[in-house]
Structures are given as C-alpha cells and as structure tokens.
DODREN-656955 format. One record per residue: residue number from 1; z, y, x of N, C-alpha, C in turn. Coordinates in steps of 0.05 Angstrom, whole numbers, plus 32768, in hexadecimal, padded with zeros to 4 digits. Layout:
% DODREN-656955
<node k="NUM" n_up="Z" n_north="Y" n_east="X" ca_up="Z" ca_north="Y" ca_east="X" c_up="Z" c_north="Y" c_east="X"/>
...
***
This chain:
% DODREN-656955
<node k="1" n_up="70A6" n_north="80BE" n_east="78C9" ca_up="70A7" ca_north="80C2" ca_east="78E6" c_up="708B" c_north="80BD" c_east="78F2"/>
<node k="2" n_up="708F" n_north="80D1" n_east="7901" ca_up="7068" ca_north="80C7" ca_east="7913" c_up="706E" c_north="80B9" c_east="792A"/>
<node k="3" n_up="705B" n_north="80AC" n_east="792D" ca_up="705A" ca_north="8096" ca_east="7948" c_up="7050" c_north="80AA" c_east="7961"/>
<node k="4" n_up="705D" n_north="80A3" n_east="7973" ca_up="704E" ca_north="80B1" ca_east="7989" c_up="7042" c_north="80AC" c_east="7992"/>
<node k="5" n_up="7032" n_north="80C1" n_east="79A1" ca_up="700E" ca_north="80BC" ca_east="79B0" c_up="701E" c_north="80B7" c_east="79C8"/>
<node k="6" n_up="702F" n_north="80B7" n_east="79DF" ca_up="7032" ca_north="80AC" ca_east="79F2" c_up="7058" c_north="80AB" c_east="79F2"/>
<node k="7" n_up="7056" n_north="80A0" n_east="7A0B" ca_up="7076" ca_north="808F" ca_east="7A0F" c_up="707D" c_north="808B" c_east="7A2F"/>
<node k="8" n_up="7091" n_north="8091" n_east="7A39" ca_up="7090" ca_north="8087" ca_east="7A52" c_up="7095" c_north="8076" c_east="7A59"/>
<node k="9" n_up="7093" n_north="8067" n_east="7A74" ca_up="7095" ca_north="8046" ca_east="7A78" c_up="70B0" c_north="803A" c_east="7A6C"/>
<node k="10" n_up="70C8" n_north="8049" n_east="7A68" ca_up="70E0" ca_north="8044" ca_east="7A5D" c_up="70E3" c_north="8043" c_east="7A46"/>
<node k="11" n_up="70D6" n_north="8055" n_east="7A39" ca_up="70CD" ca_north="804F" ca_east="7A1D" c_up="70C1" c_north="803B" c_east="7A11"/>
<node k="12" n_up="70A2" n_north="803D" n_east="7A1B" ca_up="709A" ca_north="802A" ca_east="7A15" c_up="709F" c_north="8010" c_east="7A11"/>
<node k="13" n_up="70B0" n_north="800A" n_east="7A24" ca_up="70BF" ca_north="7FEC" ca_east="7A21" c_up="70CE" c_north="7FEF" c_east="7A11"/>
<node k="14" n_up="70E1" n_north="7FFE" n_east="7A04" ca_up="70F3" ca_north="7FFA" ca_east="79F8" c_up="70E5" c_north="7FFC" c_east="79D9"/>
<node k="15" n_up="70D1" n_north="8007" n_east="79D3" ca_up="70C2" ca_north="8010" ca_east="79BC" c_up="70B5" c_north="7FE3" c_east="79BD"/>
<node k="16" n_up="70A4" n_north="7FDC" n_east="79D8" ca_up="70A4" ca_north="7FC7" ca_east="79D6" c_up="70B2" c_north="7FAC" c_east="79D7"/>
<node k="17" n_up="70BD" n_north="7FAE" n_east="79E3" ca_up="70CC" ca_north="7F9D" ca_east="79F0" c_up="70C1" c_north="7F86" c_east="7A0A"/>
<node k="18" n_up="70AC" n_north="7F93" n_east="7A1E" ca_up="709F" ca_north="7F8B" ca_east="7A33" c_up="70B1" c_north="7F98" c_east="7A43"/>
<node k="19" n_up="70AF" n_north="7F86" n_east="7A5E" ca_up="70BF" ca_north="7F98" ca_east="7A6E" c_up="70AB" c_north="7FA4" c_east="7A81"/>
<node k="20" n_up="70BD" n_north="7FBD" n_east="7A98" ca_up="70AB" ca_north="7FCA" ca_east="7AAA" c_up="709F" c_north="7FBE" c_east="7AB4"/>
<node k="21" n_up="70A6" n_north="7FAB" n_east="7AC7" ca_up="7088" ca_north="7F9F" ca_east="7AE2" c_up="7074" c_north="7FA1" c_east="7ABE"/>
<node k="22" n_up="707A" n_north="7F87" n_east="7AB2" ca_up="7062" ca_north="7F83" ca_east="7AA6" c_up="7050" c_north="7F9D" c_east="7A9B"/>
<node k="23" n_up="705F" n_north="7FB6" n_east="7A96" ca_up="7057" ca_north="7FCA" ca_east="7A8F" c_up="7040" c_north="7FDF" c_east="7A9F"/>
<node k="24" n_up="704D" n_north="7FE1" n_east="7ABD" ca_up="7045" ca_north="7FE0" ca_east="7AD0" c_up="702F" c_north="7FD1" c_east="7AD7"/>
<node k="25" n_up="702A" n_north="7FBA" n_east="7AD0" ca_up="701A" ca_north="7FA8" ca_east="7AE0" c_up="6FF1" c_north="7FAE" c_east="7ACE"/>
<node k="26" n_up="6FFF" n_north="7FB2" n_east="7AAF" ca_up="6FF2" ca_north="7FB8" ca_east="7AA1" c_up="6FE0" c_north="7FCB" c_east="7AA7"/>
<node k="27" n_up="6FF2" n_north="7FE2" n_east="7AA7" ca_up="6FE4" ca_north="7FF7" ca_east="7AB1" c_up="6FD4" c_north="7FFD" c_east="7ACA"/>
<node k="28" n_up="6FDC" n_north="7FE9" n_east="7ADD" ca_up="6FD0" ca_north="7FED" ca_east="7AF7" c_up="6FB5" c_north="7FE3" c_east="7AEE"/>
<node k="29" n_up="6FB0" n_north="7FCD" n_east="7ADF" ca_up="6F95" ca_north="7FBD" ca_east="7ADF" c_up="6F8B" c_north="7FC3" c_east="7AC0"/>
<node k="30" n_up="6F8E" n_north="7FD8" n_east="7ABB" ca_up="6F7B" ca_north="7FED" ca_east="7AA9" c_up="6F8A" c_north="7FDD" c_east="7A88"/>
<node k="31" n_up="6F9C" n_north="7FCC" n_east="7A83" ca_up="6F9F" ca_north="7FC2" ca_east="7A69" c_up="6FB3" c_north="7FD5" c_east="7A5A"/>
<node k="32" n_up="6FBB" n_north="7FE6" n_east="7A5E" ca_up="6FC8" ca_north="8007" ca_east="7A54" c_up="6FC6" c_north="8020" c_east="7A61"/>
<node k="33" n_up="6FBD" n_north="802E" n_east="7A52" ca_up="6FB8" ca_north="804A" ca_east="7A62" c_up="6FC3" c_north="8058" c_east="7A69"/>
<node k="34" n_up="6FD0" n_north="8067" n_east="7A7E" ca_up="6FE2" ca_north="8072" ca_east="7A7E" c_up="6FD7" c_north="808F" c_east="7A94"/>
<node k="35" n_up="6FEA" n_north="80A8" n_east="7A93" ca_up="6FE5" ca_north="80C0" ca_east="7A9F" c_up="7001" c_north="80C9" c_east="7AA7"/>
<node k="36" n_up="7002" n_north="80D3" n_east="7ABB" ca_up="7014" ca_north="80E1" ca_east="7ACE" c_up="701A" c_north="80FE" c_east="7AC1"/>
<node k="37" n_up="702B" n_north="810A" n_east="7ABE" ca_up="7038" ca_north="811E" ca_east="7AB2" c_up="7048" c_north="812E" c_east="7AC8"/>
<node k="38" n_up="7044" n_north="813B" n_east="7ADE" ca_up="7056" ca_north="8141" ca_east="7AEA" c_up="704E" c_north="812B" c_east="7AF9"/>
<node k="39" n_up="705E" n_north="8138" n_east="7B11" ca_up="706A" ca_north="8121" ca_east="7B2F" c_up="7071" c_north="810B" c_east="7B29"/>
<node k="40" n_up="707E" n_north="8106" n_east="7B1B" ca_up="708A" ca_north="80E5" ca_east="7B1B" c_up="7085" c_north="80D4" c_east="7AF5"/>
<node k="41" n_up="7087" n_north="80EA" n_east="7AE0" ca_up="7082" ca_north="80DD" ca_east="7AC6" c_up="7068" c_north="80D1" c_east="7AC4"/>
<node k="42" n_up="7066" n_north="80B9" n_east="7AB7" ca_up="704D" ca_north="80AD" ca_east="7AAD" c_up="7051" c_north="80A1" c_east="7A9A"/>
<node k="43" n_up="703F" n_north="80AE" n_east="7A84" ca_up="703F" ca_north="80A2" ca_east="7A66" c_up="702D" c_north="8093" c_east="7A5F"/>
<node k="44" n_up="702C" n_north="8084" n_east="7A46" ca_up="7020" ca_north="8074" ca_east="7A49" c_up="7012" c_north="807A" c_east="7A29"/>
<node k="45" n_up="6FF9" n_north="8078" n_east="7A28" ca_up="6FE5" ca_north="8081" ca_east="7A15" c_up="6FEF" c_north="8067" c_east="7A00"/>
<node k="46" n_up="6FFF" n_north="8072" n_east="79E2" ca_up="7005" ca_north="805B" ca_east="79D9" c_up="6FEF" c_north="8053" c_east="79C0"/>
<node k="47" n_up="6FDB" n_north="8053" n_east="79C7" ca_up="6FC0" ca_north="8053" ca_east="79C1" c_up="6FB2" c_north="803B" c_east="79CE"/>
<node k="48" n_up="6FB3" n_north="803A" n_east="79E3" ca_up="6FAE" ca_north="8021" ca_east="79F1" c_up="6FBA" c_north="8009" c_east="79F4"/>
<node k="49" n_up="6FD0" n_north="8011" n_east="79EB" ca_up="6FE1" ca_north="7FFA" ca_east="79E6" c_up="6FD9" c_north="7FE9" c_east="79BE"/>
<node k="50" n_up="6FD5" n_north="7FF9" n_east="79B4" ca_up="6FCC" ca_north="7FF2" ca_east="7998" c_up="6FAB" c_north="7FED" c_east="7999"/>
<node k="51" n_up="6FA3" n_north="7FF0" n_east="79B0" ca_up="6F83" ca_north="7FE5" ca_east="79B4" c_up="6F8A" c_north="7FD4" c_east="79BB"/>
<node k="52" n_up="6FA0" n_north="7FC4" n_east="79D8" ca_up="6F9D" ca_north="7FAA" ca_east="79E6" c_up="6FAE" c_north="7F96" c_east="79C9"/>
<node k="53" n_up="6FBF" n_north="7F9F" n_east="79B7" ca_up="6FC3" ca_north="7F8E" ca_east="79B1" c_up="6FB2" c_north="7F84" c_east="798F"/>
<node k="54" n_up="6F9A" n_north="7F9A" n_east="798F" ca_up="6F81" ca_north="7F8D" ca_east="797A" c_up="6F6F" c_north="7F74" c_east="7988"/>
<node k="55" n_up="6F6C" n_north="7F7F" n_east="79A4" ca_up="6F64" ca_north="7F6D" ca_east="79B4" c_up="6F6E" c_north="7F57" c_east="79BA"/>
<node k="56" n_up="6F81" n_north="7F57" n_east="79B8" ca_up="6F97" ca_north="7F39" ca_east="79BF" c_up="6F8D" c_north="7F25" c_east="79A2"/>
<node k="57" n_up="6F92" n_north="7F39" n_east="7987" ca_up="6F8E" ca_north="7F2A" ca_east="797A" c_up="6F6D" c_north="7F17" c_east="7970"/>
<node k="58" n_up="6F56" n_north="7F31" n_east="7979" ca_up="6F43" ca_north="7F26" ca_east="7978" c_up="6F3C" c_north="7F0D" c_east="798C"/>
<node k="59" n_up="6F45" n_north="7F12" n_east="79A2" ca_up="6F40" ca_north="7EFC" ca_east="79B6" c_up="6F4E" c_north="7EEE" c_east="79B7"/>
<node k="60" n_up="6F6E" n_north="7EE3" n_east="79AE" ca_up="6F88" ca_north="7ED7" ca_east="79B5" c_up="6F8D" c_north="7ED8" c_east="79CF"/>
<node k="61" n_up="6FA6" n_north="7ED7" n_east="79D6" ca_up="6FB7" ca_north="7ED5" ca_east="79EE" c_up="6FB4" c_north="7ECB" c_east="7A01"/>
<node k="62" n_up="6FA3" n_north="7ED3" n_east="7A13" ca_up="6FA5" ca_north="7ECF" ca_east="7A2D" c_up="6FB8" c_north="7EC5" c_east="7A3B"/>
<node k="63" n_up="6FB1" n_north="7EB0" n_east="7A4B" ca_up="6FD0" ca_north="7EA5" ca_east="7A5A" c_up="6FD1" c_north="7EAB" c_east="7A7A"/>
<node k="64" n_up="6FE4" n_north="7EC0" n_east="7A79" ca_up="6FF3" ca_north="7EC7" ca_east="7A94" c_up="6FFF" c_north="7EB8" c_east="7A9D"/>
<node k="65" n_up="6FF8" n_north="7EBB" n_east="7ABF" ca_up="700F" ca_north="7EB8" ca_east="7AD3" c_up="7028" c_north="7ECC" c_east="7ADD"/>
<node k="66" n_up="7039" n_north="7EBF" n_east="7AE0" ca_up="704D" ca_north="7ED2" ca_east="7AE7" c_up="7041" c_north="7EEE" c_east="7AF1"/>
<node k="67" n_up="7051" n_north="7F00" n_east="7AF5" ca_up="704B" ca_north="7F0E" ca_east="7B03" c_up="7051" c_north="7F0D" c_east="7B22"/>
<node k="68" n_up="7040" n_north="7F13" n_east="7B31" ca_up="7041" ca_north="7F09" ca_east="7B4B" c_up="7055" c_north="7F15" c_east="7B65"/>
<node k="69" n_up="704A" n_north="7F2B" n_east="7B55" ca_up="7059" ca_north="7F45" ca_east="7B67" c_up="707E" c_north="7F44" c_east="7B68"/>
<node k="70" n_up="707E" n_north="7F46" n_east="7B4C" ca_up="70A2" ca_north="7F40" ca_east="7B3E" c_up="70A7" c_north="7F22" c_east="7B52"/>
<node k="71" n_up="7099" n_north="7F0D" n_east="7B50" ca_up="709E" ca_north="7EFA" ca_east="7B52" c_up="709D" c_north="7EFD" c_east="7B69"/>
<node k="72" n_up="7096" n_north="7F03" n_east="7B87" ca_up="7092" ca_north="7F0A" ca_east="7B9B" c_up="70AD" c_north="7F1C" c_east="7BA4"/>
<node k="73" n_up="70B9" n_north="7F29" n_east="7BA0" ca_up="70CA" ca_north="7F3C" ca_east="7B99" c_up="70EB" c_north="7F29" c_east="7B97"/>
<node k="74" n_up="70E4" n_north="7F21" n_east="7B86" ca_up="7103" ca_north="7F13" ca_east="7B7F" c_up="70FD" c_north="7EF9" c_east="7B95"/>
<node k="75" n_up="70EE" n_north="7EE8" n_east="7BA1" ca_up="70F1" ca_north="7ED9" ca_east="7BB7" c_up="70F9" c_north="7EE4" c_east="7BCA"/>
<node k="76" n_up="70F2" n_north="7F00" n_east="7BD5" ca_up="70FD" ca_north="7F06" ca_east="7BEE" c_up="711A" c_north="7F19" c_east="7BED"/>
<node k="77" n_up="711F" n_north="7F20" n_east="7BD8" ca_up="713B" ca_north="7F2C" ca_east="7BCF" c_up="7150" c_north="7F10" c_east="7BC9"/>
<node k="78" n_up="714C" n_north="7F00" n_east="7BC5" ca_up="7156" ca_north="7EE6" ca_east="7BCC" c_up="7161" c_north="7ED6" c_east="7BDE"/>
<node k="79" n_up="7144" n_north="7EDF" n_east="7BEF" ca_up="7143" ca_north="7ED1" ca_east="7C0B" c_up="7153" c_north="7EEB" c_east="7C20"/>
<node k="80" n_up="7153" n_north="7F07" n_east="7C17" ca_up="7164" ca_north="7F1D" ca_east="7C1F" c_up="7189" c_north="7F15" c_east="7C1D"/>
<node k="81" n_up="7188" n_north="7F0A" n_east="7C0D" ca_up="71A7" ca_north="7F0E" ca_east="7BF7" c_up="71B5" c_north="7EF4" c_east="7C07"/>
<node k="82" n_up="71A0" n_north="7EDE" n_east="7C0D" ca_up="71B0" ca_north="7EBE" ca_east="7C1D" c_up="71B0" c_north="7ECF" c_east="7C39"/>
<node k="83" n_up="71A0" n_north="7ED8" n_east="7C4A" ca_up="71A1" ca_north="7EDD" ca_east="7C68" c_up="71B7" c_north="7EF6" c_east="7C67"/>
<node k="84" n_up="71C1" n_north="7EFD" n_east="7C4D" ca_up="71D2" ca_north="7F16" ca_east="7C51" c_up="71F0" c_north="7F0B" c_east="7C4F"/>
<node k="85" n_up="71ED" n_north="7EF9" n_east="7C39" ca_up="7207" ca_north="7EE4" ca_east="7C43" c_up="720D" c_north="7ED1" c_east="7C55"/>
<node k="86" n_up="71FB" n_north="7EBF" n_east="7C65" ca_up="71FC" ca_north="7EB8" ca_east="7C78" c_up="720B" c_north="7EC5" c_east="7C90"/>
<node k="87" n_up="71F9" n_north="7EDF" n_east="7C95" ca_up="7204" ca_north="7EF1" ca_east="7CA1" c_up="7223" c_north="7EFD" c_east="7C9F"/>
<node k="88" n_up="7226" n_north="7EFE" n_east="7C8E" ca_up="724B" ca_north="7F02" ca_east="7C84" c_up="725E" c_north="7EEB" c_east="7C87"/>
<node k="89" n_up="724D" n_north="7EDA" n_east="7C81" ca_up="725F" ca_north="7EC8" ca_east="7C8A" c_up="7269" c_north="7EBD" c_east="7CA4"/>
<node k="90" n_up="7252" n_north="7EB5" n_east="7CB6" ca_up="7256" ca_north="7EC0" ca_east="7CD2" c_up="725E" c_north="7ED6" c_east="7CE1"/>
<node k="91" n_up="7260" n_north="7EEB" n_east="7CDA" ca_up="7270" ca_north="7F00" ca_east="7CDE" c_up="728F" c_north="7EFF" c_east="7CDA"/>
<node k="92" n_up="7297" n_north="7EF0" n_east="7CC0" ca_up="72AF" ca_north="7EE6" ca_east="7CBB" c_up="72C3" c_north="7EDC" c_east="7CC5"/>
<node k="93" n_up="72A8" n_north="7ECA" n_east="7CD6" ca_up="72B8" ca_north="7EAD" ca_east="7CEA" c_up="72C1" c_north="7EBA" c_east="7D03"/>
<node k="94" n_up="72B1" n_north="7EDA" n_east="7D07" ca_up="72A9" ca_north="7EDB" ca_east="7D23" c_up="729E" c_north="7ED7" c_east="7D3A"/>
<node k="95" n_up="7287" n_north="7EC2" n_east="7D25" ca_up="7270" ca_north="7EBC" ca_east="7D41" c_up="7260" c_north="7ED1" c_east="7D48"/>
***
C-alpha cells in the first residue's frame, strides 16, 4: 500500500490520532503544511508532518500549553449552558 502525499483534516487525525483544534492550530503557526483544494477542502501535506515529527525527535518535546483558543471556547459555552438554565428555570417559576 502507498502512503499518501496528503490527507484532510479528518483524516489526518484519524491516520494520527491528534485531534482538530490541535490540527488546526498547527497549521495556523506554520508546524504542518497544508493547501486549500476547492472552497472549503484543506489538505494537509503529509510530508510535513514526517518532517515535524524528525524534528521532535532531534530536539525532544516541547512542552505545550493548552490550547487557548479551545480553552477559551469551552469557558464561555459553559458559562452559555448555566445562564441558559438559569433562565429556564425562572421561566418555570414564572418570574
């Protein structure tokens, strides 16, 4: 079987087992390459992915912070989901 020269962000994770933001996040700050295919497809050069992870090994593992964005994201979908029940519930009472 031949490996493929690219993958789309759905693939790719599943081929890795990274998920999107992190996939996403990668790509925004140049650590996988990726190209637009059409309006909405973007693949991901799976070439650069077997460069960042020679590089991982030459240099070892870098230690990340969360991601910020995701993490930013799920606080206010949170803070969405309590003021949405609050709201129902007062509604309930009929205040």
């Amino acid at each position: 079987m031949i490996a493929p020269i690219t993958a789309s962000i759905h693939h790719f994770c599943m081929y890795t087992g990274l998920g999107q933001t992190l996939v996403r996040e990668m790509i925004a700050d140049g650590r996988l390459e990726a190209v637009r295919v059409g309006k909405k497809k973007i693949v991901i050069v799976m070439q650069s992915y077997l460069d960042w992870l020679e590089k991982q090994k030459a240099e070892g593992l870098p230690e990340y912070a969360p991601t910020q964005k995701a993490v930013a994201a799920r606080k206010e979908k949170i803070a969405e989901r309590k003021a949405a029940e609050a709201h129902d519930i007062l509604a309930g009472t009929g205040l």
